[in-house]
N, C-alpha and C positions, 0 to 999 in steps of 0.2 A: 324687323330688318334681318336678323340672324346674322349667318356668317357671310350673306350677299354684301355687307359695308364695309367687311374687311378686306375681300377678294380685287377691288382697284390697289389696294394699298401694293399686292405682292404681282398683279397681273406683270407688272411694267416687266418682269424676270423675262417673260417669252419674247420681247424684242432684243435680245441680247445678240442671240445668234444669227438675227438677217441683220444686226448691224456688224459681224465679223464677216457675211460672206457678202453683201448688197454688192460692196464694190470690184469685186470678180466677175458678175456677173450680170451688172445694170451699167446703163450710161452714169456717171459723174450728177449729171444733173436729176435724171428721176432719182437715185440712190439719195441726193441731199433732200429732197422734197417728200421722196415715202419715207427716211427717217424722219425729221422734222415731224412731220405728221400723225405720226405713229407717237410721238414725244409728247408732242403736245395733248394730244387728245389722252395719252395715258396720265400725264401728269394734269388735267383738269379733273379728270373722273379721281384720281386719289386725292386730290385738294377738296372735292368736293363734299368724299366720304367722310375727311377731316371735321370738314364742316359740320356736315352731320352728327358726326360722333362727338363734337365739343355743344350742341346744342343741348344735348342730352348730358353732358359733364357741369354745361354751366348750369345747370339746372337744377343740381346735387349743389350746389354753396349756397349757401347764406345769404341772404340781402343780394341776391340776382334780380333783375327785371322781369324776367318773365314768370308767367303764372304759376301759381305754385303746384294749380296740378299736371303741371311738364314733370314734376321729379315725383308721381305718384309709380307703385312700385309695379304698374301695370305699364308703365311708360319705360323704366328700367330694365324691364323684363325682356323687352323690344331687343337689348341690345346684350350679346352674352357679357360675360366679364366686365359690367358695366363702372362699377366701382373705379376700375382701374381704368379699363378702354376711354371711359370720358375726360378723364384727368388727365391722362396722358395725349390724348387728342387736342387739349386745351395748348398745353408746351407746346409739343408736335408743328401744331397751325402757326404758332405765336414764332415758332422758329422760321417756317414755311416765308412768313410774311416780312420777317427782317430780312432773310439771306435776299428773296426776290427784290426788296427794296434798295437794298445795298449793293444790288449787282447793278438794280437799273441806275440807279443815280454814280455810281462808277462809269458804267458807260457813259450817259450823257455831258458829266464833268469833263471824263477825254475828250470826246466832239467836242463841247463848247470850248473847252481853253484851247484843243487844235484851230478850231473855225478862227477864234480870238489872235492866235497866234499867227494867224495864215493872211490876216485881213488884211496888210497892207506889205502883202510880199506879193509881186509878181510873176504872173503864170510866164512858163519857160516854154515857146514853140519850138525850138529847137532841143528839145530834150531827147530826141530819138524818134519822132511822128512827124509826121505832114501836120496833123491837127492835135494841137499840144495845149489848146486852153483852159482846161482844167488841170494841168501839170504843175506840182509845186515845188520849187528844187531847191533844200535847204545847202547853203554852204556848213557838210558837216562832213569829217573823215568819218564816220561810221559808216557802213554801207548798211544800207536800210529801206527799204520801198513799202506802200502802202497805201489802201483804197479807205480815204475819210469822207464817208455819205457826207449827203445833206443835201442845201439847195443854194450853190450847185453842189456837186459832190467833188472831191476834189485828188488827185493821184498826189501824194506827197514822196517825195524820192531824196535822196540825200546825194552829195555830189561824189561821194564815197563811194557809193553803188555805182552811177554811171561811169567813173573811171574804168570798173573792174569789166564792163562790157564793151563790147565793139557796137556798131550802128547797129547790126541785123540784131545784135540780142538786145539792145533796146527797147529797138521796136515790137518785140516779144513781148519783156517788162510791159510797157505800158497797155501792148492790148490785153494781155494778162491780168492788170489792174480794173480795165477799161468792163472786162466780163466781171469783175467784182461787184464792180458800181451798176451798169445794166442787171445784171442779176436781183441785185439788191440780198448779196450774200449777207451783211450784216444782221439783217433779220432775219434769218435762218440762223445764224450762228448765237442770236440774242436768244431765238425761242427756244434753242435745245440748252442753253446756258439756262434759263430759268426753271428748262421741267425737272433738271436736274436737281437747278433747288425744292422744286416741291416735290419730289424722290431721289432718294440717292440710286436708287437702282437703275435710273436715268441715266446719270452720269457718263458710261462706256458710251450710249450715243453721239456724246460731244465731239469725243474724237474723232468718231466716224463722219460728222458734218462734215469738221474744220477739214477732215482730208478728201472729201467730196468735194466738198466748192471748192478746194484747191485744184482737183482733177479736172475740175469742171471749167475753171478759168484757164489752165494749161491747154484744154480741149479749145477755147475758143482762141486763144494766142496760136496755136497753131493752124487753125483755120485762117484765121484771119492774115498771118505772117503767108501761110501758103508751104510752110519749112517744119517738121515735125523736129528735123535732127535740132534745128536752132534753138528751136524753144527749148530742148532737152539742155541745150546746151547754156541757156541763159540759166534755167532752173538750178541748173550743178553749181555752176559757177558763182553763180548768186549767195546759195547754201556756202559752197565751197569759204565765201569771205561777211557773209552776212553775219553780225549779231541781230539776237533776239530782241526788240523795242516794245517798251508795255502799249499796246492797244489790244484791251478790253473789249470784245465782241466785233475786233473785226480783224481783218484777212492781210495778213501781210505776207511779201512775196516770200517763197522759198523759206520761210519758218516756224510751218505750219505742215504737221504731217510728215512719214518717211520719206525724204527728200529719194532717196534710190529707187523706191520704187515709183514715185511719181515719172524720176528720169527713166524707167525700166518701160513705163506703160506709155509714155511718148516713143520711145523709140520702137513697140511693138504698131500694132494695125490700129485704127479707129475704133474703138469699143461701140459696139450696135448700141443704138436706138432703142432699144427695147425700155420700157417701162414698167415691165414684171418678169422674175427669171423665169425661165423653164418648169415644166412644174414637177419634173421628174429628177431635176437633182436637186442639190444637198439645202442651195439657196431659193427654191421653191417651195421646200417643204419649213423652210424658218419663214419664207416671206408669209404661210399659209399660218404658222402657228402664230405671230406677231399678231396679222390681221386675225383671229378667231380670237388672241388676247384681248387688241381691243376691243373686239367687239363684245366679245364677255365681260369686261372690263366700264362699259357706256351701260350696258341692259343691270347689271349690279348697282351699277348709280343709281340707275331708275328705279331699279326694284326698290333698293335701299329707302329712294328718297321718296316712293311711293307710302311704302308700307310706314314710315315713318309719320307720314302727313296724316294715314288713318289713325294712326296709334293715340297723336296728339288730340283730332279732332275728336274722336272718343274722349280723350279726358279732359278736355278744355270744355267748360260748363255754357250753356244755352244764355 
């Protein structure tokens, strides 16, 4: 395997900088979808090298299951610094596999006691839409709004937010929400939440999602409103009196990313369409080092998990 098992572990470094320029220079929504992607597929190729590398760690203990000649010195040999790289691989994964578990069972706890909570409160047509039946409008002074998937999925708003809005920004709000749910932002914002846990070097992605699908819904609220200045004007105003509300992996209005410039890039032109920047400035040549990352990043898996498969079959006896 050599030093090809260790190379997913640090690749994830080259998605850094198309996740500081994506949003300058891509739509909202390609920008959520080539990070995500980029995230995911980086943080599988490092889980997997994990894996690898605790195969060969659990190998070296005592009273392990598998064959004893996985830990013969031609199988260690496979891997540099094996002594160390496998033991440390063993924690590593073992940490890997709680954080992703305790993020996901954090999320689903919020949904289900929201669902739970929501089941016998009545959808509000008259919350700011023509078509208000997935709107759930708690009587609470907080001001707070927020897109709770599921089947159905559901807009939860607080009666504290809609005081602070007039009708037009409302109807903002909710299609704001409405691109949440259509989108199905939640699962973008789950999958760069977990590749983060299986790299920390992941991590700076997240932010870059959560302010993606927030541009992205701003993008379709004012499409859909037909008023760019209102939506901007909901977004502020929103920020302006909103507290922050724990939901775990998913997208609440105006809490989520630099409010100023969210309101700065409404008030400018339509961001193109495009779904790769330019390839001659600054976010083309990150989007170009990202994509050559992972792809270096998938082929080191391979090679890794290649050469590893000879190694073993060599010393695993007829």
């Amino acid at each position: 395997m050599g030093v090809f098992v260790f190379l997913p572990l640090v690749l994830p470094l080259t998605a850094l900088p198309i996740a500081r320029l994506a949003e300058h220079h891509l739509h909202p929504r390609s920008a959520a979808v080539l990070l995500t992607s980029v995230a995911v597929v980086l943080a599988a190729c490092s889980t997997f090298c994990l894996g690898l590398l605790v195969v060969v760690g659990t190998a070296q203990l005592p009273g392990n299951p598998l064959p004893d000649n996985w830990s013969d010195p031609d199988v260690r040999a496979a891997v540099p610094y094996d002594e160390v790289a496998g033991k440390a691989a063993i924690v590593a994964l073992a940490l890997v596999v709680v954080a992703c578990a305790l993020t996901v069972r954090r999320h689903l706890r919020f949904r289900f006691r929201a669902h739970r909570a929501l089941a016998g409160l009545r959808s509000d047509a008259g919350a700011g839409s023509g078509s208000g039946s997935e709107v759930a409008v708690l009587d609470d002074e907080r001001p707070y709004a927020y897109a709770l998937p599921g089947s159905p999925g559901r807009i939860v708003v607080s009666t504290g937010m809609l005081s602070c809005l007039d009708a037009a920004e409302r109807r903002a709000l909710l299609a704001h929400e409405r691109a949440h749910l259509a989108g199905r932002h939640h699962r973008l914002l789950l999958a760069v939440q977990l590749a983060g846990c299986a790299n920390p070097f992941l991590r700076p992605l997240r932010a870059a999602v959560t302010y993606s699908t927030e541009r992205w819904a701003d993008e379709e609220a004012a499409r859909v409103t037909g008023d760019r200045r209102i939506t901007a004007r909901a977004v502020g105003k929103a920020a302006l009196f909103s507290r922050r509300v724990a939901t775990p992996g998913l997208a609440a209005f105006a809490a989520a990313g630099p409010v100023p410039r969210r309101v700065a890039a409404l008030l400018g032109p339509v961001p193109p369409r495009r779904s790769w920047p330019p390839a001659l400035t600054r976010a083309g040549m990150a989007a170009c080092v990202a994509a050559a990352g992972t792809a270096a990043s998938t082929l080191s898996a391979l090679n890794a998990a290649l050469a590893l498969f000879v190694v073993l079959e060599a010393a695993t006896p007829l």
